[in-house]
Legacy VTK file of the C-alpha trace (Angstrom):
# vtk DataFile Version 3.0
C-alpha trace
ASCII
DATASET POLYDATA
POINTS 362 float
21.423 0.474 -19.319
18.558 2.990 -20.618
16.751 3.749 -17.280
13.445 5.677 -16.460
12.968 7.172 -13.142
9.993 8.064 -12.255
10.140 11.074 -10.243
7.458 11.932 -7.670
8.344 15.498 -6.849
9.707 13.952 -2.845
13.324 12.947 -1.670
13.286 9.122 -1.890
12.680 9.053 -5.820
15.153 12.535 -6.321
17.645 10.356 -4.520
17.337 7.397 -6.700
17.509 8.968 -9.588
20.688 10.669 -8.562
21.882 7.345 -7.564
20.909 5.374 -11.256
23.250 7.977 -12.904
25.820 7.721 -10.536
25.751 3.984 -11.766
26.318 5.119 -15.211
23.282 4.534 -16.708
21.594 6.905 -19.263
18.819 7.725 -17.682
15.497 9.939 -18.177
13.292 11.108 -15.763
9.326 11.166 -16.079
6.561 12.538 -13.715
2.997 10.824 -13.406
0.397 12.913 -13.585
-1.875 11.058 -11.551
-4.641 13.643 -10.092
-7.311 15.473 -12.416
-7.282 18.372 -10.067
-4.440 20.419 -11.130
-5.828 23.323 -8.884
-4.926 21.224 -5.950
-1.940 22.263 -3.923
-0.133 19.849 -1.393
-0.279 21.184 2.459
2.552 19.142 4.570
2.162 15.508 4.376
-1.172 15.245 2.496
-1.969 15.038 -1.062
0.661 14.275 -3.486
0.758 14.540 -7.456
-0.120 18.186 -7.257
1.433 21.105 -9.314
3.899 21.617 -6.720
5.255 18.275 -7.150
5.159 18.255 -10.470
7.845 21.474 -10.466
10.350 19.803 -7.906
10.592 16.816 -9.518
11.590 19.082 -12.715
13.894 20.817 -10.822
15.176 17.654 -9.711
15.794 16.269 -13.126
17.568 20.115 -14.046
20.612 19.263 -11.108
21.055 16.432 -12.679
21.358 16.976 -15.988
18.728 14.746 -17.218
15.721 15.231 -19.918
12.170 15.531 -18.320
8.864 14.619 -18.708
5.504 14.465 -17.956
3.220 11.439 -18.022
-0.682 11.998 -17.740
-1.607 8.554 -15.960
-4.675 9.997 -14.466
-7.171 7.969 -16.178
-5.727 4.899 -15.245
-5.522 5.981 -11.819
-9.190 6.675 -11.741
-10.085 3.551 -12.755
-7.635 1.432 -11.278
-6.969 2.950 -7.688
-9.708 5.286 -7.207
-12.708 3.792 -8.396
-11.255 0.568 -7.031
-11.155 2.012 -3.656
-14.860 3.542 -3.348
-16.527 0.145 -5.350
-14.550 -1.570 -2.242
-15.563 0.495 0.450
-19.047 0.093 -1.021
-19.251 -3.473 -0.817
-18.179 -3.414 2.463
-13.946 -4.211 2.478
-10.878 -2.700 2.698
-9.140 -2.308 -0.176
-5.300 -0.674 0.204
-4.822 2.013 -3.134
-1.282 1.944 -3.081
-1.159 -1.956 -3.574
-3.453 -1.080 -6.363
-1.091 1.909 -7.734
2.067 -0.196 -7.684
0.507 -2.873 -9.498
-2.005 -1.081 -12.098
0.066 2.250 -12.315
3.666 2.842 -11.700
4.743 -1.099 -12.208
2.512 -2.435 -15.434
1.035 1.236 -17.489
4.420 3.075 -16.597
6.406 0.041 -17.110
5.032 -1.037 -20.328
4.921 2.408 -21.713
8.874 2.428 -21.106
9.657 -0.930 -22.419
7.776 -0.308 -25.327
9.823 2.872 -25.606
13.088 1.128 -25.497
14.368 1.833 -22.041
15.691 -1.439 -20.157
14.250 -0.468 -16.505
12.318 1.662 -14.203
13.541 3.253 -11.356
11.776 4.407 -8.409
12.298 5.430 -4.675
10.967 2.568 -2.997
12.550 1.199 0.176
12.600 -2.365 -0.938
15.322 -4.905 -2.377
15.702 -7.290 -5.365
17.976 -10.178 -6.113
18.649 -12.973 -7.820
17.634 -16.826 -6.669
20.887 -18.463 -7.770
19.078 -21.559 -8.353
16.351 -20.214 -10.845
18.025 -17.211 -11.775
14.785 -15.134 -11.123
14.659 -11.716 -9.580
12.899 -12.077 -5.784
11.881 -9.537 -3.980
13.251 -8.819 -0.255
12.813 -6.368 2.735
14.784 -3.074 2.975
17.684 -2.715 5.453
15.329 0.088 7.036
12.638 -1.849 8.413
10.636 1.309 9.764
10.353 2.258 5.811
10.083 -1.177 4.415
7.880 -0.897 1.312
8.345 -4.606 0.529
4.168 -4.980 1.668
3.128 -2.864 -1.098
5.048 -4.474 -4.069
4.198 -7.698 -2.990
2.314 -8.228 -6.631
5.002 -7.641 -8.500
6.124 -10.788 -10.465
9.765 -12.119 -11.579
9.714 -10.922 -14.418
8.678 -7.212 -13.640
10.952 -7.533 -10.553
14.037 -7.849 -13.232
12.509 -4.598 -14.784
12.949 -2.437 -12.101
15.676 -0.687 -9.580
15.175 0.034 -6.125
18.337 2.484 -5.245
17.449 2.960 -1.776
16.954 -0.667 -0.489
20.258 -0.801 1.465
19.701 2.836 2.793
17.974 4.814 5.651
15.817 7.453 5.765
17.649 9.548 7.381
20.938 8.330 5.186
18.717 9.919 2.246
18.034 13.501 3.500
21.800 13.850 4.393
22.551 12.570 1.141
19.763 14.872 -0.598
21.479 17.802 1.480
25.116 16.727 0.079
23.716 17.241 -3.108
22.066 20.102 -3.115
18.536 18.809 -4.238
15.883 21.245 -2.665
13.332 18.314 -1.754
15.900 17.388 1.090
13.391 17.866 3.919
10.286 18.435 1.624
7.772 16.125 4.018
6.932 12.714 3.156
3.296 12.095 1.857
1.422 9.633 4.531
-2.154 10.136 3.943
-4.105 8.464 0.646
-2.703 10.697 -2.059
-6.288 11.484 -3.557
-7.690 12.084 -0.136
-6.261 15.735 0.082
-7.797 16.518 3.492
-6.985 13.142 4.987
-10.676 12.761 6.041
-11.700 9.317 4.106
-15.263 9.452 5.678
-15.916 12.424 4.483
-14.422 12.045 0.684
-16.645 8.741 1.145
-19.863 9.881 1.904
-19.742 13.040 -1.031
-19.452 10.071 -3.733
-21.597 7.373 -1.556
-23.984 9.430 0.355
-25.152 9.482 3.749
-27.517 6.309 4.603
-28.081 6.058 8.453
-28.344 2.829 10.309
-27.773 0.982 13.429
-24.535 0.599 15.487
-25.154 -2.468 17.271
-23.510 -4.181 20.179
-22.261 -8.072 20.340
-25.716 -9.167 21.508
-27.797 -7.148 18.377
-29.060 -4.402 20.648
-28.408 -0.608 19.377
-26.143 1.361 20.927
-25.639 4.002 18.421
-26.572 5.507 14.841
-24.051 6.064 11.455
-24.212 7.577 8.373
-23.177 4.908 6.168
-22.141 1.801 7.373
-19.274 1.708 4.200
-17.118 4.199 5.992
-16.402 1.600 8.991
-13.632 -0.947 8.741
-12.915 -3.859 11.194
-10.989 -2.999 14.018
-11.770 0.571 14.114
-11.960 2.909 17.495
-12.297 5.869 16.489
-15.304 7.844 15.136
-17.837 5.359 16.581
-19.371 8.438 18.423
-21.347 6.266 20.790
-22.743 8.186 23.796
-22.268 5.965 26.571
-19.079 3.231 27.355
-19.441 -0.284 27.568
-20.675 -1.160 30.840
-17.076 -2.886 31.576
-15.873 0.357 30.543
-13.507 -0.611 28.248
-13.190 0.605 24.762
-15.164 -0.692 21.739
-13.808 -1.745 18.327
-15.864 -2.381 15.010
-15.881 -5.802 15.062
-18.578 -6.517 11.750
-19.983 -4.507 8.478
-22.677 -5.522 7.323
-23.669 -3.536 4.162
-27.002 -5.696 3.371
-28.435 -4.578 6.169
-26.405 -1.622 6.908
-25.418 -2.319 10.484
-22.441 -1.859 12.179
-21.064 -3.965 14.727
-19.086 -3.045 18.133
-17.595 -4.902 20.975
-14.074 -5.642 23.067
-10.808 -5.831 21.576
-10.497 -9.620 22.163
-12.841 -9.939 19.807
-10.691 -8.798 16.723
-8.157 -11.934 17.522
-7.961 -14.480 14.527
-5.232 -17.334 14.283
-6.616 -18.436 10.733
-6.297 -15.850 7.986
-7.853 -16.880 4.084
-6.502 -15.362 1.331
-7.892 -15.438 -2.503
-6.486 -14.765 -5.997
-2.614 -15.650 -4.780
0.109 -13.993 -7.091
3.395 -15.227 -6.635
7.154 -13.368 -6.663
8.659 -16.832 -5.449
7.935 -20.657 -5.870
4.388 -21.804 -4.200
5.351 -22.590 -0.596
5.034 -26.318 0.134
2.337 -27.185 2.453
2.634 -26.565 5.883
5.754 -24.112 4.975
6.620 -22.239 7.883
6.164 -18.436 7.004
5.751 -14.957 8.346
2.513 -13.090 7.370
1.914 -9.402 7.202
-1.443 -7.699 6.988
-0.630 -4.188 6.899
1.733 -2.293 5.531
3.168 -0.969 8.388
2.287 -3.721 10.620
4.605 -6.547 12.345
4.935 -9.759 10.420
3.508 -13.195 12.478
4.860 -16.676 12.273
2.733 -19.240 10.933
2.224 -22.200 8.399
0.430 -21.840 4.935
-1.673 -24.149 2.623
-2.275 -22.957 -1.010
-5.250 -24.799 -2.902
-7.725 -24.064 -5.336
-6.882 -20.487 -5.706
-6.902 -19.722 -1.868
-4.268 -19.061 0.866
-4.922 -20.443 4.116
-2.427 -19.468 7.271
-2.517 -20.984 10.757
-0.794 -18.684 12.956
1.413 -19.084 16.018
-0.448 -16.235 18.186
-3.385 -14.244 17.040
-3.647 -10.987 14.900
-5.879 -8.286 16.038
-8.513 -6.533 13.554
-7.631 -8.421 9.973
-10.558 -7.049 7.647
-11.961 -8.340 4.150
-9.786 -6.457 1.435
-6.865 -6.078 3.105
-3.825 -7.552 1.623
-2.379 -11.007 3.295
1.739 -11.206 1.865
3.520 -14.002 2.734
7.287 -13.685 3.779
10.465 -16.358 4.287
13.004 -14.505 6.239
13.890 -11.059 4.085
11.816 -12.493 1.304
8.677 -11.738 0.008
6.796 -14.957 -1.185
3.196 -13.471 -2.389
0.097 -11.362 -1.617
-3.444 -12.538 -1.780
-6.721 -10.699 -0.726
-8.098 -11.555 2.874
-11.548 -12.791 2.528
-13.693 -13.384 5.430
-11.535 -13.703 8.372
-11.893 -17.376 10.317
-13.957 -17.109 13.210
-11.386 -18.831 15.288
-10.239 -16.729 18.161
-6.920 -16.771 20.144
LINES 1 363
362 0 1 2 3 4 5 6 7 8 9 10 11 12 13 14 15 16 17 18 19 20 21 22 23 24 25 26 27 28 29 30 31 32 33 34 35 36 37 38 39 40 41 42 43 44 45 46 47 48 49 50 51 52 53 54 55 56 57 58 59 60 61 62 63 64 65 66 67 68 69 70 71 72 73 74 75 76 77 78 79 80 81 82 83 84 85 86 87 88 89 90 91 92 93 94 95 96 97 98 99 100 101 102 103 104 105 106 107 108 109 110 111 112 113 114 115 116 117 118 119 120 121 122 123 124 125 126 127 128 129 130 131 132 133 134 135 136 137 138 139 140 141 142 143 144 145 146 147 148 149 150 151 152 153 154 155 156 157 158 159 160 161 162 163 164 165 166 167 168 169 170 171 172 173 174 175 176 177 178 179 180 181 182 183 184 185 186 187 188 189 190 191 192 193 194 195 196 197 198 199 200 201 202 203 204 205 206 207 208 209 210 211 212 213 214 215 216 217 218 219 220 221 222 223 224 225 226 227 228 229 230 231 232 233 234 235 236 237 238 239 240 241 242 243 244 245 246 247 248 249 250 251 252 253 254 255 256 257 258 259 260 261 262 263 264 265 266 267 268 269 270 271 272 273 274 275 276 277 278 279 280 281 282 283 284 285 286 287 288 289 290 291 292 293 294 295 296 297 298 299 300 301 302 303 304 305 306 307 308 309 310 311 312 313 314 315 316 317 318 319 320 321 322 323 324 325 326 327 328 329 330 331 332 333 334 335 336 337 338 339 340 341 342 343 344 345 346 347 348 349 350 351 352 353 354 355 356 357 358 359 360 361
């Protein structure tokens, strides 16, 4: 089988290419040039895409014998992760760029690009797995054996038919399986750090990144009876369920800590109270895609708003282009923008976007 792997310049993808051609495949290896700062060097976990990674993932592709190349996505990473991101934090949700990356980038322009160019599938270093439904004989998409890595959240909009497009080497692996392995093999990313922090973001400080494009506009921090308790510089830089960064000079009177509870970007005010108040047991979701058959209503069915967060029992009802889940027990701080994906055991069932939470509190 004719495989690209895309390379990232880290240890999961260097891995996972090593492993597609132990598997025999003939495989090439490509780099996406994602960021239009090429000036931009990568300092420990922060930033990725940078010249630096660009030149390990080369050397990479040199141990093992493979041709190289270089992809310049970074237009359509503008336009489909970045500018997505600030238009959502400017209207006031929370948009997650590498749901929009997998989806817009490295699983529909990179994988289109290489099935137009003849190769058969796209390999990357995701901790996920794929299978086939027996009864359908369509690819699903399923948890990794390390849950702590899981990437399953993020490629939650990928559909059958990209899912049989693709290879996930390291879905039946641990982290800490792939360094020793990188080590065994001589491949000088082995303990190159991972990249946590929004790629684009090199400093890590979103607020900041936010207000150079958005500008400051001061307004109110309010409390959960209107009054003001504090001042902000731009009430798009605030996401529900948020602690820190409030910079309110005096505690609640209870003295317990206050969360960001509402944004309200018409009238630029920010809203603060108790932790309680972040419980919902009804989550909405809109624009469902599916990797697995609509679940029945009233389907029992675990549902994950983060990407690193715990999955929570529940039932579902999908009508009229909306996802609605009743949960067992509350989650604390879901947000407009954030991604809702739907699980059955191991499996991932869909992703929708959260829309207004319920106001229903556990």
């Amino acid at each position: 089988m004719r495989v690209l792997a895309a390379l990232s310049g880290g240890v999961d993808s260097a891995v996972a290419a090593a492993r597609a051609v132990d598997a025999g495949h003939d495989v090439v290896a490509v780099h996406l040039a994602l960021s239009r700062r090429t000036s931009v060097q990568r300092c420990g976990s922060s930033g990725c895409c940078t010249p630096e990674d660009a030149r390990d993932a080369g050397r990479t592709a040199d141990l093992l014998g493979i041709p190289f190349y270089v992809w310049d996505l970074s237009e359509r990473f503008q336009r489909d992760v970045i500018d997505d991101f600030l238009s959502g934090y400017a209207a006031g949700v929370t948009p997650n760029p590498c749901i929009r990356c997998n989806e817009h980038v490295k699983f529909s322009a990179l994988l289109e690009r290489a099935l137009a160019l003849g190769f058969d599938a796209v390999c990357t270093g995701h901790y996920a797995r794929t299978a086939t439904d027996p009864q359908t004989g369509l690819s699903t998409l399923h948890r990794a054996a390390d849950q702590a890595k899981d990437q399953s959240y993020v490629l939650a909009v990928l559909d059958p038919e990209r899912l049989s497009q693709v290879l996930f080497p390291l879905g039946d692996t641990t982290k800490s399986q792939v360094r020793r392995e990188a080590t065994e093999r001589g491949l000088l990313v082995a303990e190159k750090p991972d990249s946590y922090d929004i790629c684009f973001i090199e400093d890590g400080d979103t607020r900041a990144w936010l207000a150079a494009r958005l500008g400051h506009r001061p307004g109110p921090v309010l409390d959960v009876h209107g009054e003001q308790i504090g001042q902000h510089d731009g009430a798009y830089a605030f996401t529900i369920g948020q602690r820190r960064g409030l910079r309110l000079g005096n505690p609640a009177a209870d003295g317990s800590r206050r969360y960001v509870l509402a944004v309200d970007l018409p009238r630029n005010t920010v809203t603060v109270g108790p932790e309680s108040h972040l419980d919902r047991r009804t989550l909405t979701g809109t624009a469902p895609s599916w990797c697995a058959p609509v679940p029945s209503p009233g389907a029992r069915i675990g549902a994950q708003i983060r990407a690193h967060g715990s999955e929570s029992p529940g039932t579902v009802e999908v009508s009229q282009g909306h996802v609605t889940v009743h949960l067992d027990r509350p989650v604390r701080g879901a947000a407009p923008g954030q991604t809702l994906v739907l699980y059955h055991g191991t499996q991932v069932l869909g992703a929708s976007t959260l829309v207004l939470p319920g106001t229903d509190r556990g």
